[in-house]
C-alpha positions in Angstrom: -121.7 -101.2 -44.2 -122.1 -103.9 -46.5 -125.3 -103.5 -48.8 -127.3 -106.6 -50.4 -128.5 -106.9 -53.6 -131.5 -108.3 -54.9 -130.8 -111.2 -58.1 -133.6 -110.1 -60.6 -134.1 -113.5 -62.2 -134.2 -115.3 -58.7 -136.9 -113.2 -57.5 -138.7 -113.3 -60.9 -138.0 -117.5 -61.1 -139.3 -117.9 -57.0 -142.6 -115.4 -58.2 -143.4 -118.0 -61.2 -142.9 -121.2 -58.7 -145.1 -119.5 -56.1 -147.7 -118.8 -58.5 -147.6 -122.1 -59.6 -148.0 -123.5 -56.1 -151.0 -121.3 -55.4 -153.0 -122.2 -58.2 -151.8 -125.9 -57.6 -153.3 -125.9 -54.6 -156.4 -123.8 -55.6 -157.4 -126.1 -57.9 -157.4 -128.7 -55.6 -159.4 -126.7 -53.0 -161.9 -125.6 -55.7 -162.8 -129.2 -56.9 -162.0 -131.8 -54.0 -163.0 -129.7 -51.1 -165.9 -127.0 -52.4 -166.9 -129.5 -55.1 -166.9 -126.6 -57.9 -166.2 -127.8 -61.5 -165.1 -124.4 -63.1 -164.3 -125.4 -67.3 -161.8 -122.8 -67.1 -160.1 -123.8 -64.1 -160.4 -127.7 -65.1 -158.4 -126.2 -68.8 -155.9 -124.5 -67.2 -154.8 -127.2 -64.2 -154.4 -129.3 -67.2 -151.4 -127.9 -68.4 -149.8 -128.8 -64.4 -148.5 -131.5 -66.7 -146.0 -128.9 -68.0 -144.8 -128.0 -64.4 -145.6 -130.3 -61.7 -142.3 -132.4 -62.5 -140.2 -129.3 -61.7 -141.8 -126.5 -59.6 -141.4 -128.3 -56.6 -137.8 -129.5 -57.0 -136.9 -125.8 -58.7 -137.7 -124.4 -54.8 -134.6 -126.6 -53.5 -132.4 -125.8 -56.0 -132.9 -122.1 -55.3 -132.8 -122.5 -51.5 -129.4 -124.6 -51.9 -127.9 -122.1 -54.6 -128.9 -118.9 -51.9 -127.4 -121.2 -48.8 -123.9 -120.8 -47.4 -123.1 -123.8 -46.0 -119.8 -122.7 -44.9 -120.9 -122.5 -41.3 -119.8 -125.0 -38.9 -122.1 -127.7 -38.6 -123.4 -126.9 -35.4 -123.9 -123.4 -35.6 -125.5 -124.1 -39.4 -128.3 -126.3 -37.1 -128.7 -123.4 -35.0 -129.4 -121.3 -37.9 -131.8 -123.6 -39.2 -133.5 -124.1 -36.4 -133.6 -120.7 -35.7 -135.1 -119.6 -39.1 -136.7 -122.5 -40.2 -138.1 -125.0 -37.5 -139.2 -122.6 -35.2 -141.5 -120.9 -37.3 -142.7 -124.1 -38.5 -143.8 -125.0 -35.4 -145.3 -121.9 -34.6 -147.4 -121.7 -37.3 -148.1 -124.9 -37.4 -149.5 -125.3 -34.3 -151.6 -122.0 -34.5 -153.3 -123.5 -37.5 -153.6 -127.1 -36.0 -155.6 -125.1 -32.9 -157.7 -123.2 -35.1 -158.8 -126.3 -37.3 -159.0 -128.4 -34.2 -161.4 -126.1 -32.3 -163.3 -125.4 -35.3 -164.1 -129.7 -35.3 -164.8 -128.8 -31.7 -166.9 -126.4 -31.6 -169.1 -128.3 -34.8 -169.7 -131.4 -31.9 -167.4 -133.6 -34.2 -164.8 -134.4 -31.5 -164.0 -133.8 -28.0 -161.4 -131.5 -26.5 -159.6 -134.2 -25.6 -159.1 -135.6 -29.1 -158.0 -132.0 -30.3 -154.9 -131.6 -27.7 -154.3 -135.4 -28.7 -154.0 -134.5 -32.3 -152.3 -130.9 -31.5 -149.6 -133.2 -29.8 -149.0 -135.8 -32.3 -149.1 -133.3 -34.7 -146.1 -131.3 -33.5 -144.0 -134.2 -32.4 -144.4 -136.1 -36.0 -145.0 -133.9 -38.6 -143.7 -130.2 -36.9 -147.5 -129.0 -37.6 -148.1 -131.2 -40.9 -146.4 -129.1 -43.3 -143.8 -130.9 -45.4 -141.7 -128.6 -46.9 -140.3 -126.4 -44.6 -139.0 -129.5 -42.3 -138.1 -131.6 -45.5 -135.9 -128.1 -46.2 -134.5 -128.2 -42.2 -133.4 -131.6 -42.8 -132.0 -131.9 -46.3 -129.7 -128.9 -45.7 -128.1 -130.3 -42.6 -127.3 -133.2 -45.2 -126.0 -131.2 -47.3 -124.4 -129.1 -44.8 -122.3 -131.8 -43.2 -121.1 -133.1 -47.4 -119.7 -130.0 -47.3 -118.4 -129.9 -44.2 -116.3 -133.3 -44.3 -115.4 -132.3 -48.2 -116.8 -135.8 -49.7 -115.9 -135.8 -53.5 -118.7 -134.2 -55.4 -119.0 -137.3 -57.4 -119.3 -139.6 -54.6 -121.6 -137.4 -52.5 -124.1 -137.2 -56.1 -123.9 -140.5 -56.5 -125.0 -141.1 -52.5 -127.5 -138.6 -52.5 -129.1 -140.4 -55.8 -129.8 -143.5 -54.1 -131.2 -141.5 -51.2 -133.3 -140.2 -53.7 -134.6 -143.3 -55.2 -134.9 -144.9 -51.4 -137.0 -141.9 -50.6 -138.8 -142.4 -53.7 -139.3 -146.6 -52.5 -140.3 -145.7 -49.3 -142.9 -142.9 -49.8 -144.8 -145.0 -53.1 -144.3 -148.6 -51.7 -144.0 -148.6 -47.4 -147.2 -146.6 -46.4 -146.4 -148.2 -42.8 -143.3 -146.6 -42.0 -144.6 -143.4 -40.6 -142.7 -140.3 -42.2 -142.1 -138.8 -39.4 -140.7 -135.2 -40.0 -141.2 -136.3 -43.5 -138.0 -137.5 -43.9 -139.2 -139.5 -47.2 -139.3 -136.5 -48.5 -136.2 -135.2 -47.3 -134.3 -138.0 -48.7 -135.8 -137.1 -52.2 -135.1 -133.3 -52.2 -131.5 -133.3 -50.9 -130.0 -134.3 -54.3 -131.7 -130.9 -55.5 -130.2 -128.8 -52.9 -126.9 -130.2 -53.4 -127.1 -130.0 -57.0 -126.8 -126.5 -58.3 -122.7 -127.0 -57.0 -122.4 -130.1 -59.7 -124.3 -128.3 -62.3 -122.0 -124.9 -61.8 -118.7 -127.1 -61.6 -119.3 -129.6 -64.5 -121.3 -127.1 -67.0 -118.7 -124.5 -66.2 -121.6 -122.0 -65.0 -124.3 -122.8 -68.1 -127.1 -123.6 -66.1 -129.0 -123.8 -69.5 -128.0 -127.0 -70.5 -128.8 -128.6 -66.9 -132.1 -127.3 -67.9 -132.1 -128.8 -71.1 -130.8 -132.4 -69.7 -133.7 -131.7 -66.5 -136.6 -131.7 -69.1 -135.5 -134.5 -71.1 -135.8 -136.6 -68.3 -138.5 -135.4 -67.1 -140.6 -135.3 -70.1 
């Protein structure tokens, strides 16, 4: 039997980018929603500056570097839907009926505006949590490149302007609905497909994609 082993620095890189998500998000709780203004937290969300522009995109690239996307096409959906969508929507929809009946039971709404938004909920957004459905779709994407062998070149260079489309859309067309939030799934796709670029053309020195990354971004 065939045993797996763990690849330190990915589980040590995924431990930094979740921390950096949970105080992301903490922050935000802490001032918008509770309306505390903590100095020390206000010091120390400044320096998001350093990380925002890649923590986000660093969780595709790790999901696209530890995905096989060797699978048929069709079985590869399966998969995903198996592993990704479905618990998505379970979970989603648990915590859309537990936020719902909490407005409920407050007298803000009716019961009938609750299974309204429960519904839309799940058929737009897959319980109004973008990632994990941004992930479903832009590894089918990159799942079928691989699958019809598009030159590497010509697949970046498509999945660029994807990027900057998804980039239009999401700033500039806040009446197209982003439904499954597939803006955001034309933005990430490039970074899940782009680990195999970086690997081919910098002959496996992932430090100077790192190096080119931060100059652009910064």
């Amino acid at each position: 039997m065939k045993t797996k082993t763990r690849v330190q620095y990915l589980d040590i890189t995924k431990a930094l980018l979740i921390i950096m998500v949970v105080w992301g998000h903490f922050s935000l709780m802490e001032n918008i929603c509770y309306k505390i203004y903590n100095p020390y937290t206000i010091i120390i969300s400044d320096l998001k500056l350093y990380w925002e522009a890649f923590f986000m995109p660093a969780f595709f690239i790790i999901s696209g570097y530890c995905s096989s996307f060797n699978k048929p096409l069709k079985h590869f959906i399966l998969s995903r839907i198996k592993t990704i969508l479905l618990p998505t929507l379970i979970v989603g929809v648990i915590t859309q009926i537990e936020s719902c009946l909490s407005i409920y039971f407050q007298g803000f709404e009716s019961i009938y505006w609750c299974i309204k938004t429960i519904i839309k909920s799940v058929i737009l957004t897959i319980g109004n949590e973008w990632f994990l459905p941004t992930l479903f779709i832009g590894s089918i994407g990159v799942c079928f490149i691989s699958q019809k062998k598009i030159n590497k070149k010509v697949a970046l260079s498509l999945l660029f302007i994807l990027f900057l489309l998804g980039l239009y859309l999401y700033n500039n067309v806040k009446s197209l609905y982003n439904i499954w939030f597939f803006k955001h799934a034309l933005m990430a796709t490039i970074f899940i497909y782009i680990l195999e670029i970086v690997l081919n053309q910098f002959n496996g020195n992932i430090g100077q994609w790192v190096k080119l990354y931060l100059f652009i971004h910064y």
